[in-house]
C-alpha positions in Angstrom: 8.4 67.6 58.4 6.1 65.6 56.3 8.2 65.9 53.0 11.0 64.6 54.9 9.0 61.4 56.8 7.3 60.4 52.8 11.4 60.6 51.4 12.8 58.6 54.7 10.1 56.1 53.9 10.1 56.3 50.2 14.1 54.5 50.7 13.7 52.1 53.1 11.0 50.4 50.8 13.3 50.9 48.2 16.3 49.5 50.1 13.7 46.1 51.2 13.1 45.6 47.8 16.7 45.9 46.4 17.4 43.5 48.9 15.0 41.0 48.2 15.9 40.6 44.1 18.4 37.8 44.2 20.5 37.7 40.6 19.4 34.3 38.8 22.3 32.2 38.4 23.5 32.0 34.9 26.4 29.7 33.6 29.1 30.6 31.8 28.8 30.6 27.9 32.3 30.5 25.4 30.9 29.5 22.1 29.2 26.3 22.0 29.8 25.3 25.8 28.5 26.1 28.9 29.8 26.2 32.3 27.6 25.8 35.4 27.9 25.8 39.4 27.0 23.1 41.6 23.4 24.2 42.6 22.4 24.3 39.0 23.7 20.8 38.5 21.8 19.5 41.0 18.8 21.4 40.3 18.5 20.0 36.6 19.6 17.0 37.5 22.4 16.6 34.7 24.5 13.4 34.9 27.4 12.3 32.8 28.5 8.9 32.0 31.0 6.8 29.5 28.6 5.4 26.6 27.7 1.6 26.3 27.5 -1.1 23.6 23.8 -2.7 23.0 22.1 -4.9 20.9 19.3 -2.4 18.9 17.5 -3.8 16.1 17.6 -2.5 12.7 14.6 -0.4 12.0 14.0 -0.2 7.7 10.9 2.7 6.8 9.4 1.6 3.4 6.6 3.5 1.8 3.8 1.4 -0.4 0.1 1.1 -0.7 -2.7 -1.1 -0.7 -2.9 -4.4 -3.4 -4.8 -6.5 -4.4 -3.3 -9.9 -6.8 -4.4 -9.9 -10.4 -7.0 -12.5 -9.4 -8.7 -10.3 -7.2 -9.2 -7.5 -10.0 -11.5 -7.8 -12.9 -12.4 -5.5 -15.7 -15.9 -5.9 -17.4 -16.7 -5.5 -20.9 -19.7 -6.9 -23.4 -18.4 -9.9 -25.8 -20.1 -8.3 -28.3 -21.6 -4.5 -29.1 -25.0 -3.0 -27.9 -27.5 -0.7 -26.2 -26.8 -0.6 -22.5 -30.6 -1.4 -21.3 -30.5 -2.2 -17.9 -27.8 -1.3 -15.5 -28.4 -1.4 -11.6 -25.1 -1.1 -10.0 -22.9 2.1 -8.6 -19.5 2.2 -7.3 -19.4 0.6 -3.8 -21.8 -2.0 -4.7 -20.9 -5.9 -3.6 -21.8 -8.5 -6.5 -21.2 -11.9 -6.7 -19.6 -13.7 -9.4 -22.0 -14.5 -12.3 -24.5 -11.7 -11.0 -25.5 -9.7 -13.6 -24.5 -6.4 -13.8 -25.9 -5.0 -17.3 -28.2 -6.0 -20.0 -27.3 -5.0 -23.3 -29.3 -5.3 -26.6 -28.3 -5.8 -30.0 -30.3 -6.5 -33.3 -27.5 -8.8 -34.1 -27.9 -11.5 -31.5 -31.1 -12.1 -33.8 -29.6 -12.5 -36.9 -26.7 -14.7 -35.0 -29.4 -17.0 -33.1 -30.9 -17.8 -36.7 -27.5 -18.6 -38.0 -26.9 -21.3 -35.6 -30.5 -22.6 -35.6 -29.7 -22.8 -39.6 -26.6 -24.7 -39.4 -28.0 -27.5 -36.8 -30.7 -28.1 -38.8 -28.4 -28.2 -41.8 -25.8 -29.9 -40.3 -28.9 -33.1 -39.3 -29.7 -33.0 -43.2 -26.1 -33.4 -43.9 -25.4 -36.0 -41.6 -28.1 -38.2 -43.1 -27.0 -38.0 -46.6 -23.7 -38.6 -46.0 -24.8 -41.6 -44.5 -26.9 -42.4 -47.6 -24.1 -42.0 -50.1 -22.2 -44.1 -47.6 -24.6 -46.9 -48.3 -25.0 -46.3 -52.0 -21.1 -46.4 -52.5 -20.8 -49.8 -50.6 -23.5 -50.9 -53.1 -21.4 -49.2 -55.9 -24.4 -47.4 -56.8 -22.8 -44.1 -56.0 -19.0 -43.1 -56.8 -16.6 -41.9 -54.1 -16.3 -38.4 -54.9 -20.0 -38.2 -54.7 -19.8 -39.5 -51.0 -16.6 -37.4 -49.9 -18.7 -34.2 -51.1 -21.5 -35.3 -48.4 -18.8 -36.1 -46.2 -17.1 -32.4 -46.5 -20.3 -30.8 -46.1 -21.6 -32.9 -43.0 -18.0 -31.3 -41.8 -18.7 -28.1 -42.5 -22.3 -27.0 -41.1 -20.9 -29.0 -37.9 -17.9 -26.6 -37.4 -20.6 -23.5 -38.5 -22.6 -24.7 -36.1 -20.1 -25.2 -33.0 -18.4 -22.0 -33.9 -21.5 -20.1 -33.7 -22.4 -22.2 -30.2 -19.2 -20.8 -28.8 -20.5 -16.9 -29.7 -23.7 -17.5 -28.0 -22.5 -19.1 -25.0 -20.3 -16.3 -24.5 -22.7 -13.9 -24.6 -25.0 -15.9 -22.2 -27.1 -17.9 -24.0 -27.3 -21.8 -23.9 -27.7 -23.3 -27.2 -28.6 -26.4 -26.3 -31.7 -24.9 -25.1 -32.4 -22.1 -28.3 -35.1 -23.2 -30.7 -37.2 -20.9 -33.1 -39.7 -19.9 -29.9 -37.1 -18.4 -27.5 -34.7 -16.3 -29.4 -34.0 -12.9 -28.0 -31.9 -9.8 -28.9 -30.9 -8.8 -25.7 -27.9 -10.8 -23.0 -26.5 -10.2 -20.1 -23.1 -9.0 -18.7 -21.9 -11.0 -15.8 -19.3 -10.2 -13.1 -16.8 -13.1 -13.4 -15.5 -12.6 -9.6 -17.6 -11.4 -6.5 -16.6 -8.2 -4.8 -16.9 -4.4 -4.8 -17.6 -2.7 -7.8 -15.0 0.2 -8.0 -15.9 2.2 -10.9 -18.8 2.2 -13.7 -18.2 3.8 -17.1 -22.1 2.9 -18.6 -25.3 4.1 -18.8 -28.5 3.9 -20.0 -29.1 4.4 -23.8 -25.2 4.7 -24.6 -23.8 2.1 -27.1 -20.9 -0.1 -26.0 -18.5 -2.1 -27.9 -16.0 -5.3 -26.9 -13.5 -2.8 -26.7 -14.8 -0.2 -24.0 -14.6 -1.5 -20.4 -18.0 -1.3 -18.3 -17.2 -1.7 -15.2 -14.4 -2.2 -12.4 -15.1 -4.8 -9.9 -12.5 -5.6 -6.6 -12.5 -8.6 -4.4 -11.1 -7.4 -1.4 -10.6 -10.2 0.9 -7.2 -10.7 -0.4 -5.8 -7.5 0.0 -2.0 -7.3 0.6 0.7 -4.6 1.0 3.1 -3.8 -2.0 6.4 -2.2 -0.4 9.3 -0.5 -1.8 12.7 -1.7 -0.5 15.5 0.1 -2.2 18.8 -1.5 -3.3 20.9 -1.3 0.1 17.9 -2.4 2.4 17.3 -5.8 0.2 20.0 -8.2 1.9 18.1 -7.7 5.2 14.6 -8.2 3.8 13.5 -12.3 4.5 10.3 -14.7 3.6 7.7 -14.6 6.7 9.6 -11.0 8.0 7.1 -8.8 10.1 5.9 -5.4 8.9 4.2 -3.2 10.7 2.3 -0.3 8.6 0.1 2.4 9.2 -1.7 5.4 7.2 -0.7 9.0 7.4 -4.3 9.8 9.1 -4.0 7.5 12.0 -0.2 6.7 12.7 -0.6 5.2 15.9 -2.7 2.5 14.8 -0.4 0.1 13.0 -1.4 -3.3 11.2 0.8 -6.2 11.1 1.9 -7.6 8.1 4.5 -10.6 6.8 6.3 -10.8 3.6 5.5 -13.6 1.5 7.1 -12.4 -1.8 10.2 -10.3 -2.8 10.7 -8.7 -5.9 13.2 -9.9 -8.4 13.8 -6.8 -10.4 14.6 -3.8 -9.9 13.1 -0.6 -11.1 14.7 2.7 -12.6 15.0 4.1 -9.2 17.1 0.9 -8.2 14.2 -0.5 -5.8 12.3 -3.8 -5.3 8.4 -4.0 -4.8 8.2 -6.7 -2.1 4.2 -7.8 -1.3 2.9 -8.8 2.6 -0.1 -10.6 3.9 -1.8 -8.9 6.6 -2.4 -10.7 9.9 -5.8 -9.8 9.9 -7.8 -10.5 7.0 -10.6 -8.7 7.7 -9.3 -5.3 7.4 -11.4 -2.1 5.9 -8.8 -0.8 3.6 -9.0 0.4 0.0 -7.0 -0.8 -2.7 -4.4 2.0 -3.5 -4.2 3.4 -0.1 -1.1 5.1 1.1 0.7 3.1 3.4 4.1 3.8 5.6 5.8 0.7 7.4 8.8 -0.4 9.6 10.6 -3.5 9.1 13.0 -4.8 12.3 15.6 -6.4 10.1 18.6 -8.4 12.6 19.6 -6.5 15.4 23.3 -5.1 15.5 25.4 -3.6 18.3 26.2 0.1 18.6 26.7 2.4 20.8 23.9 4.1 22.2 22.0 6.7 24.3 19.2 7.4 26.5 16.7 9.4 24.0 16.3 12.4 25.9 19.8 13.1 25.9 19.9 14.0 21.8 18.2 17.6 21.8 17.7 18.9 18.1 19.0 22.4 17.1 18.3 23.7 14.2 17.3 20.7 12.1 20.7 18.9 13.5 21.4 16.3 16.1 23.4 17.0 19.1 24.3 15.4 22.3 27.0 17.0 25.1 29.9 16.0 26.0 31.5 16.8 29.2 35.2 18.6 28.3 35.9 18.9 31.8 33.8 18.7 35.8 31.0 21.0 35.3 31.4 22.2 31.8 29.4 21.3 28.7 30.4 20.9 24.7 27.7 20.7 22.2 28.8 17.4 20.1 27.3 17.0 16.8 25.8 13.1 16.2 24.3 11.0 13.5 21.5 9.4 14.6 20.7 5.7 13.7 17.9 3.2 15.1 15.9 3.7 18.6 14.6 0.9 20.5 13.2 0.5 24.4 14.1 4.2 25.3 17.8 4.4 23.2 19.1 5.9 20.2 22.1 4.4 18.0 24.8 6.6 17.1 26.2 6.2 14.0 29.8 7.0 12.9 30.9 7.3 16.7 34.7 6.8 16.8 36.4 4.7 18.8 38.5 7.8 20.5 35.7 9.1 21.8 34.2 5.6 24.0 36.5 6.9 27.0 34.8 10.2 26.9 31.3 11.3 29.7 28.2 12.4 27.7 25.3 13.9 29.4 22.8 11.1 29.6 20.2 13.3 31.8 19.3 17.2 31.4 20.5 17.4 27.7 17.6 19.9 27.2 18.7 22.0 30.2 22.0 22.6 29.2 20.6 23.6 25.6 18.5 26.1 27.1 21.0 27.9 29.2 23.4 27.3 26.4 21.2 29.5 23.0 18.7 31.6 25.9 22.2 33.3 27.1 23.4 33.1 23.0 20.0 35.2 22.6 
C-alpha cells in the first residue's frame, strides 16, 4: 500500500512539473534570416523604417607626433676642442639662453690669447710708422715704396688681430677687455636658447672636439603637432581647420589643435606632413610623442543609420533588412562617418532607399539569428 501511495505521488509531481516548463519561443532560421512571432517583436522592441538623407560631417583620422620648429631645437657643441671641466646639467634640466652649461679647458686658448695680445700691440707700432713714413714721403725724405711697405703691414697685424678677436669672442672671451693679467685657458659653453635640456653626451675628464655635439636642449613653449594627410584626404584639408588629437594612453582626453601650415611635397608613401598650433599653449607634452587626431573636413549628405542598428559579425558590418512583415535578412554594409548618434553608409544603392531596415533591436535579431546557427 505504501509502494503504491510513493509511485501515485511520485507522477503527479512529475506531471506539475511537466506542466509548468513552457517551450521558449524560438524564431525561424533559413540561412542568414530569421523569422519571429509577434510577442517577440514586441518584446525586443524591433522597428523597421525606410532610411533617410542627412548632412554628416567628414571625419579624416591622421596619425603624427609631437614638434617642435627648428627655432625651438638647439644642438650644443665647443667652438673649439678641450677637457670637459665643469658640467652641471642632466637631461630634464631648464636653462636659459646664455646660461652656461660646460666649462671646457684647453692649453691652446693660452697660446691664442698671446697671439692676439701680439698683434694689437703690433698692429699700434705699425700704425705709427706708417704714419711716420707718411710724413717723411710728403717731405720727400722717404720714397713711396718705403711708405706702402708700412702701409701693408699696418694692414696686416690689423686683420691678425680682428681675425683672432673673432676666435676669442666665440669662445667667450671679450677682447676688448684681455690684457697680459687676465688670460685664462679655460671658456665656457653657453646654451644659445632657453628650455629643457633633452639629452647630454659629456662628462667629466673626457676630451671634446667642435665636431662632437654636447648637449640637446628643447624650448618647449612652441610645441606644435606634425600630421600626416595622405594623397586623397589633401583637397579637404584648409588653413585655420580644427584638429582634435589625443595619445594612445588617454584617448578620451583630446587637445584641440588648428592647422597653420600644409605640406607642399609629398613623401615616398604619397603623403603630406601638415603642422597645427595647439589651443592651449601650455600643454605638458614631449617632443616626439605619438599622437592620433580627427579632422571634420565639410560635411556631405548620405544616407544614414541609427548606430545601434549596425551589429558587427565576424570582423564585418551588417545591418537588417526587412524582406517581408516579421522576417529578417542580414545585409552586408560599408560603413562611413558617424556623427550625433548615426552612421553613414557608403556604397548604398539607390534601389534599395524604398526598402525597411531595422533601426531598433539589430542586436536581438543577431542573437536569435547565430545562437539558433550554434
Amino acid at each position: 500500500m505504501k509502494k503504491v501511495l510513493i509511485i501515485f505521488l511520485s507522477l503527479m509531481i512529475f506531471s506539475c512539473s511537466k506542466e509548468e516548463v513552457v517551450p521558449e519561443e524560438i524564431g525561424t532560421v533559413v540561412g542568414d534570416q530569421v523569422s519571429l512571432t509577434d510577442l517577440q517583436i514586441k518584446n525586443s522592441g524591433i522597428e523597421a523604417n525606410t532610411l533617410n538623407n542627412l548632412d554628416i560631417a567628414h571625419k579624416i583620422m591622421l596619425t603624427g607626433q609631437i614638434d617642435v620648429p627648428p627655432q625651438g631645437m638647439a644642438s650644443v657643441s665647443a667652438p673649439s676642442g678641450g677637457y670637459v671641466r665643469v658640467s652641471r646639467f642632466m637631461p630634464g634640466n631648464y636653462v636659459s639662453k646664455g646660461q652656461t652649461l660646460a666649462t671646457l679647458e684647453n692649453p691652446e686658448l693660452v697660446q691664442l690669447q698671446q697671439d692676439y695680445l701680439l698683434a694689437k700691440s703690433n698692429l699700434q707700432y705699425a700704425q705709427q710708422d706708417y704714419s711716420r713714413q707718411q710724413d717723411l714721403n710728403e717731405n720727400k725724405a722717404s720714397s713711396d715704396k718705403v711708405t706702402q711697405k708700412a702701409f701693408n703691414e699696418s694692414q696686416n697685424q690689423n686683420i691678425m688681430m680682428k681675425g683672432m678677436a673673432q676666435k676669442l669672442t666665440a669662445m667667450g672671451i671679450n677682447p676688448g677687455s684681455l690684457n697680459a693679467n687676465n688670460i685664462r685657458r679655460t671658456f665656457a659653453v653657453t646654451s644659445p636658447i632657453s628650455g629643457y635640456i633633452s639629452t647630454v653626451n659629456v662628462n667629466i675628464g673626457q676630451y671634446v672636439s667642435p665636431m662632437d655635439k654636447m648637449f640637446d636642449v628643447v624650448n618647449t613653449g612652441d610645441l606644435h603637432l606634425a600630421l600626416k594627410v595622405f594623397e586623397k584626404d589633401l583637397s579637404k584639408i584648409k588653413i585655420g581647420q580644427k584638429v582634435f588629437a589625443y595619445t594612445n594612453q588617454n584617448p578620451t582626453k583630446k587637445y584641440e589643435a588648428r592647422v597653420f601650415i600644409i605640406g607642399k611635397d609629398f613623401s615616398a608613401d604619397r603623403s603630406v606632413l601638415i603642422h597645427c598650433h595647439f589651443v592651449d599653449n601650455s600643454l605638458q607634452l614631449l617632443p616626439g610623442t605619438f599622437m592620433n587626431a580627427e579632422m571634420e573636413a565639410d560635411s556631405e549628405e548620405g544616407i544614414v543609420i541609427p548606430d545601434d542598428a549596425i551589429v558587427t559579425w565576424e570582423e564585418k558590418q551588417y545591418i537588417f533588412e526587412e524582406v517581408k512583415p516579421k522576417t529578417y535578412k542580414m545585409f552586408p554594409v560599408e560603413i562611413g562617418n558617424a556623427e550625433n548618434g548615426f552612421t553613414e553608409l557608403l556604397n548604398f544603392k539607390e534601389e534599395n532607399r524604398s526598402k525597411k531596415f531595422v533601426t531598433k533591436g539589430a542586436y536581438q535579431l543577431l542573437m536569435a539569428l547565430k545562437n539558433v546557427e550554434e
